[in-house]
C-alpha positions as protocol buffer text, in pm:
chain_id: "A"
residue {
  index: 1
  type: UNK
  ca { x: -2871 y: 226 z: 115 }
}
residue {
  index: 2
  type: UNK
  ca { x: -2967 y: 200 z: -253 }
}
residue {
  index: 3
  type: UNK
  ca { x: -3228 y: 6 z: -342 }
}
residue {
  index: 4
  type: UNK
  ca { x: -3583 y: 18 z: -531 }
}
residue {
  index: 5
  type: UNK
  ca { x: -3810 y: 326 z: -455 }
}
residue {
  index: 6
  type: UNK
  ca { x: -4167 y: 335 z: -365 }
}
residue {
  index: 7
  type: UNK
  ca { x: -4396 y: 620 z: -451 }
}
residue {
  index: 8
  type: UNK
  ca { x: -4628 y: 786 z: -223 }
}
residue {
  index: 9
  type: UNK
  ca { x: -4898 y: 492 z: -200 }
}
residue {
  index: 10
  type: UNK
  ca { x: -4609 y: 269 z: -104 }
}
residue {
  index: 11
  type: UNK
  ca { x: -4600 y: 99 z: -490 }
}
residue {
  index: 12
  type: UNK
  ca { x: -4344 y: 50 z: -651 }
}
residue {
  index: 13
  type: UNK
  ca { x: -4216 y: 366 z: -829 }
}
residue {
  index: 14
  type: UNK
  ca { x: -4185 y: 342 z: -1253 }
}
residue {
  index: 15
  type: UNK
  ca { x: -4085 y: 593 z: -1432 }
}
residue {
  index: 16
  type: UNK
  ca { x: -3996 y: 634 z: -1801 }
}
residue {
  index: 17
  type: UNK
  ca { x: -4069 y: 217 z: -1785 }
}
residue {
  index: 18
  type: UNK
  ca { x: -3794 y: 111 z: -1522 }
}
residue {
  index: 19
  type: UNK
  ca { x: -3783 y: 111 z: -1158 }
}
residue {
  index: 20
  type: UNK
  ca { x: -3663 y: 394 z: -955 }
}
residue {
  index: 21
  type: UNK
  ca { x: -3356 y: 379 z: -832 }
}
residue {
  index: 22
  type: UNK
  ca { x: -3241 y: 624 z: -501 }
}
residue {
  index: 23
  type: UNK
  ca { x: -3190 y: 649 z: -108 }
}
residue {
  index: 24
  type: UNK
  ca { x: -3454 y: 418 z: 57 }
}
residue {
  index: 25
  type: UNK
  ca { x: -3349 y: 428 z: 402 }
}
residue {
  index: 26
  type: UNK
  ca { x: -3637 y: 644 z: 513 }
}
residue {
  index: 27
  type: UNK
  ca { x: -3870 y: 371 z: 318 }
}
residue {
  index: 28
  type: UNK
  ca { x: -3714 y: 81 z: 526 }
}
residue {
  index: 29
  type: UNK
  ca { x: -3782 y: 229 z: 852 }
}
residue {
  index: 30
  type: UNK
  ca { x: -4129 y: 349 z: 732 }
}
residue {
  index: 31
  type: UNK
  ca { x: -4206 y: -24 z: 638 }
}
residue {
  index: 32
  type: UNK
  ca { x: -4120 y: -172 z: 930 }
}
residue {
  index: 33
  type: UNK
  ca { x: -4284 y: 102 z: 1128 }
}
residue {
  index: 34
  type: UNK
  ca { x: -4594 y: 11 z: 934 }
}
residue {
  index: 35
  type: UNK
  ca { x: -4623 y: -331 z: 968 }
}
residue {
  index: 36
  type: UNK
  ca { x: -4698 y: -568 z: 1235 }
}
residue {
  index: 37
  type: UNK
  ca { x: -4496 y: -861 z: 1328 }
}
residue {
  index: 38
  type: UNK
  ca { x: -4604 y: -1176 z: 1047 }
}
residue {
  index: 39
  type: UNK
  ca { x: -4688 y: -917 z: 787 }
}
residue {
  index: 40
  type: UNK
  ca { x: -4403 y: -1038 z: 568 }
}
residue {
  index: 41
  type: UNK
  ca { x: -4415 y: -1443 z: 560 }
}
residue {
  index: 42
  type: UNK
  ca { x: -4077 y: -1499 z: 496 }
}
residue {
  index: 43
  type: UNK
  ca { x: -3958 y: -1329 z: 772 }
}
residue {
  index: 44
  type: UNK
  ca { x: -4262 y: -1329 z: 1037 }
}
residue {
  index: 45
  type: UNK
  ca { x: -4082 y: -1198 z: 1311 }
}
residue {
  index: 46
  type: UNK
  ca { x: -3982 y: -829 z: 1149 }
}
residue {
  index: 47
  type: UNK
  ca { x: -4257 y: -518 z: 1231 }
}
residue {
  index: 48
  type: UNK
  ca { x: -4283 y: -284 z: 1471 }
}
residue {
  index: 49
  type: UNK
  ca { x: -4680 y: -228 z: 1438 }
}
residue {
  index: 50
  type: UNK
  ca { x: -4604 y: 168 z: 1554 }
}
residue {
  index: 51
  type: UNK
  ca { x: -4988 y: 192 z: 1578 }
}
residue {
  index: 52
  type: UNK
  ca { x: -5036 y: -47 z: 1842 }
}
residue {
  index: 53
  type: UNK
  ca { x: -4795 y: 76 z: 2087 }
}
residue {
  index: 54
  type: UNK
  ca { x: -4946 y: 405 z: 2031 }
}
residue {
  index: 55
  type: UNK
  ca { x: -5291 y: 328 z: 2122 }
}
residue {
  index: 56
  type: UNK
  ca { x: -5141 y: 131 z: 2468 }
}
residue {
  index: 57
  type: UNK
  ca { x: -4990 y: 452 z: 2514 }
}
residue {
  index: 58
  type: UNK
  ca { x: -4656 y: 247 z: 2548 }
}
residue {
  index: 59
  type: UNK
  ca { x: -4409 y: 458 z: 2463 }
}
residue {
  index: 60
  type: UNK
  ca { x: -4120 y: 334 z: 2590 }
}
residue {
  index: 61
  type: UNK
  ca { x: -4171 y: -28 z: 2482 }
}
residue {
  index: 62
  type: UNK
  ca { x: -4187 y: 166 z: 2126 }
}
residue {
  index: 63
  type: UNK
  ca { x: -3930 y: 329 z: 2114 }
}
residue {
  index: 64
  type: UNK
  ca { x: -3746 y: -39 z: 2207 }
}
residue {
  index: 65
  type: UNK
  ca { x: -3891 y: -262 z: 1948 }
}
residue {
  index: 66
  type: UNK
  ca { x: -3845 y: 56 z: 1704 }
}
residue {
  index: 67
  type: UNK
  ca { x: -3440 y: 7 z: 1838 }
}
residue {
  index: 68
  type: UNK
  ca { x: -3452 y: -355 z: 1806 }
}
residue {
  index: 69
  type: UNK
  ca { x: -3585 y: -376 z: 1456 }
}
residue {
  index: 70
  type: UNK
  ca { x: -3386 y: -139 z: 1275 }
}
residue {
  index: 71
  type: UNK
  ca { x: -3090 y: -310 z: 1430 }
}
residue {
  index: 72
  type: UNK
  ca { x: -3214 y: -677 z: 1356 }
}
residue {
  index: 73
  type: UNK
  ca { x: -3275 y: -499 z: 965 }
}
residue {
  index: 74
  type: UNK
  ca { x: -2888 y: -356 z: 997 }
}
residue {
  index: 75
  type: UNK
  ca { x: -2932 y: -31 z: 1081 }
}
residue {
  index: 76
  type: UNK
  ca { x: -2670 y: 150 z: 1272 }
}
residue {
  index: 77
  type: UNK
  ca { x: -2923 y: 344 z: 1553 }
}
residue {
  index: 78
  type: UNK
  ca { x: -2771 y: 689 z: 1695 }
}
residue {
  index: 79
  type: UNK
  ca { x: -3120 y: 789 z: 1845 }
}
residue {
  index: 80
  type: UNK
  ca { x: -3468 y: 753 z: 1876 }
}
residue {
  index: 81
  type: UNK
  ca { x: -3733 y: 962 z: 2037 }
}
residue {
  index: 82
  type: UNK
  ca { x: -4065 y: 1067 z: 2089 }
}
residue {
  index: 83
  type: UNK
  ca { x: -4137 y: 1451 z: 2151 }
}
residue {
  index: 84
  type: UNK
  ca { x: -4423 y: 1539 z: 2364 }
}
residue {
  index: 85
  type: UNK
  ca { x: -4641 y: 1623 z: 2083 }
}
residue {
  index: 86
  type: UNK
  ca { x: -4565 y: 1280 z: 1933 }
}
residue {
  index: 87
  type: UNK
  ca { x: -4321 y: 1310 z: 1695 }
}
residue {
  index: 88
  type: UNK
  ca { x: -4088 y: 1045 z: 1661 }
}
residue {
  index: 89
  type: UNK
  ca { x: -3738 y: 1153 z: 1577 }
}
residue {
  index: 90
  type: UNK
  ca { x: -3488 y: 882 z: 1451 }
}
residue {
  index: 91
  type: UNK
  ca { x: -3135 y: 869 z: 1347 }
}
residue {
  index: 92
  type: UNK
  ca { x: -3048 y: 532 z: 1159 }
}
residue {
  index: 93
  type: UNK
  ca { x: -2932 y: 472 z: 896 }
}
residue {
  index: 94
  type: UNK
  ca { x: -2727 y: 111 z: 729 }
}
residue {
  index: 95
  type: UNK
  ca { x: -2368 y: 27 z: 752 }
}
residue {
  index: 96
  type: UNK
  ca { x: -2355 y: 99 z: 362 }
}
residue {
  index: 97
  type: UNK
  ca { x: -2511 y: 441 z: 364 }
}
């Protein structure tokens, strides 16, 4: 998906005064990994809150509510999972991609 880019401190990226333009699915999935369900008012039921699950060592609840968001944001999910020295691998991308 195309949309606007963030930079590295997750603001918005502006160069040569105008937004960037370019591949954001790895953003998406990195803000909804971030964020914790009610972060985002309009929509209070999207976040996975990655850091949470991770400190329950819950892994396979994550790796379900990782599924379940990115499919609930329109993702198409091939795969998802968590290597034994915690690495999370994902394949997703959108429909449009």
């Amino acid at each position: 998906m195309k949309d606007i880019l963030f930079n590295t401190d997750l603001d918005l990226d502006i160069r040569n005064n105008d937004f960037v333009i370019g591949f954001s699915d790895l953003q998406h999935q990195q803000v909804l990994l971030m964020n914790n369900r009610a972060t985002f008012k309009e929509s209070p039921g999207v976040g996975v809150d990655a850091f949470g699950f991770l400190q329950d060592n819950d892994y396979h609840s994550l790796l379900a509510e990782i599924r379940a968001q990115f499919i609930a944001d329109g993702m198409s999910v091939k795969k998802i999972t968590l290597t034994d020295s915690g690495q999370l691998n994902i394949d997703a991308t959108y429909e449009d991609s």
